[in-house]
C-alpha atoms as one frame of an Amber mdcrd trajectory, in Angstrom:
protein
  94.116  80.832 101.793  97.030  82.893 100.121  96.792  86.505  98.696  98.758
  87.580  95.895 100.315  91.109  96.277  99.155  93.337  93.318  99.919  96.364
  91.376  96.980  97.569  90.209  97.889 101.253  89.054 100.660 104.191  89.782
 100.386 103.795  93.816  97.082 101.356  94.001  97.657  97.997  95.138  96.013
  94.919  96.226  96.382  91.189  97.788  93.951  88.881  95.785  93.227  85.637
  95.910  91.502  84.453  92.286  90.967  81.519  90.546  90.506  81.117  87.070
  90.825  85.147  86.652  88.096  85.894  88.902  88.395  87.577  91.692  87.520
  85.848  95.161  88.936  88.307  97.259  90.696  91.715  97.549  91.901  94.338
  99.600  92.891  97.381  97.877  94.374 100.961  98.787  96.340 103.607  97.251
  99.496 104.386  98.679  99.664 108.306 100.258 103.803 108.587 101.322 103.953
 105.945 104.231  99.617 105.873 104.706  98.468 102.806 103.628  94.557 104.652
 102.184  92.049 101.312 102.628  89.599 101.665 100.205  87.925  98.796  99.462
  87.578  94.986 100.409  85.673  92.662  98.253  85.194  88.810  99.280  82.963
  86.514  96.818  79.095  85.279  98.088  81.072  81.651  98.140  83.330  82.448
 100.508  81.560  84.842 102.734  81.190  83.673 106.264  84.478  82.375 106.792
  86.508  84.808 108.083  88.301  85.969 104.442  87.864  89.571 104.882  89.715
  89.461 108.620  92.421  87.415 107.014  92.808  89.881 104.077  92.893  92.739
 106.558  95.105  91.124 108.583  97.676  90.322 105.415  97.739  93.856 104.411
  98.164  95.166 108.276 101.213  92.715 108.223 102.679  94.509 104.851 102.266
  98.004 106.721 104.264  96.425 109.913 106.567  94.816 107.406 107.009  98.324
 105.514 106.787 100.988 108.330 103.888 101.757 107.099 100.250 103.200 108.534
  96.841 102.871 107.849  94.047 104.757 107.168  90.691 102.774 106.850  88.233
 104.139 104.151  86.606 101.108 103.452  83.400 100.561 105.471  84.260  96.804
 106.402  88.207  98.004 107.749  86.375 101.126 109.435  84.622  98.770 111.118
  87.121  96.232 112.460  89.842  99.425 113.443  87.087 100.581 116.259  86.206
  96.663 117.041  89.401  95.217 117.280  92.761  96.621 119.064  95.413  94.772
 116.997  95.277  97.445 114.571  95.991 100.332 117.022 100.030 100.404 116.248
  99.473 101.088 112.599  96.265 103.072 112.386  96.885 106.953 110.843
């Protein structure tokens, strides 16, 4: 599955993956200097169950690594998967 990096306003951004303008999945944050804020991840009842938010999370934790970047997870599902999985521990804030 491929996510589309997004603009969404002045320092929010996104990777999506839609089809037909609807959105199947998203991870969004707002940018705060080099903190990466995680606000929100969405993935559609079709595709739930397969592992879309992980791959979404993982996508965006690549574009902080890519960009220097941290993270700071707001977003329950991200809160989550910082305390359950240790991949994340080089980038958290």
């Amino acid at each position: 599955m491929e996510f589309e990096f997004t603009k969404l306003e002045d320092e929010e951004f996104a990777f999506r993956n839609m089809k037909d303008d609807e959105v199947l999945a998203e991870i969004s944050w707002t940018m705060l200097g080099d903190v990466m804020a995680v606000e929100h991840t969405f993935v559609s009842p079709t595709l739930r169950g397969q592992g879309v938010a992980k791959k979404l999370l993982d996508r965006a934790a690549d574009y902080a690594r890519e960009h220097d970047y941290k993270m700071e997870p707001i977003c329950s599902y991200v809160v989550t998967a910082f305390e359950r999985y240790d991949e994340y521990k080089d980038i958290k804030a």
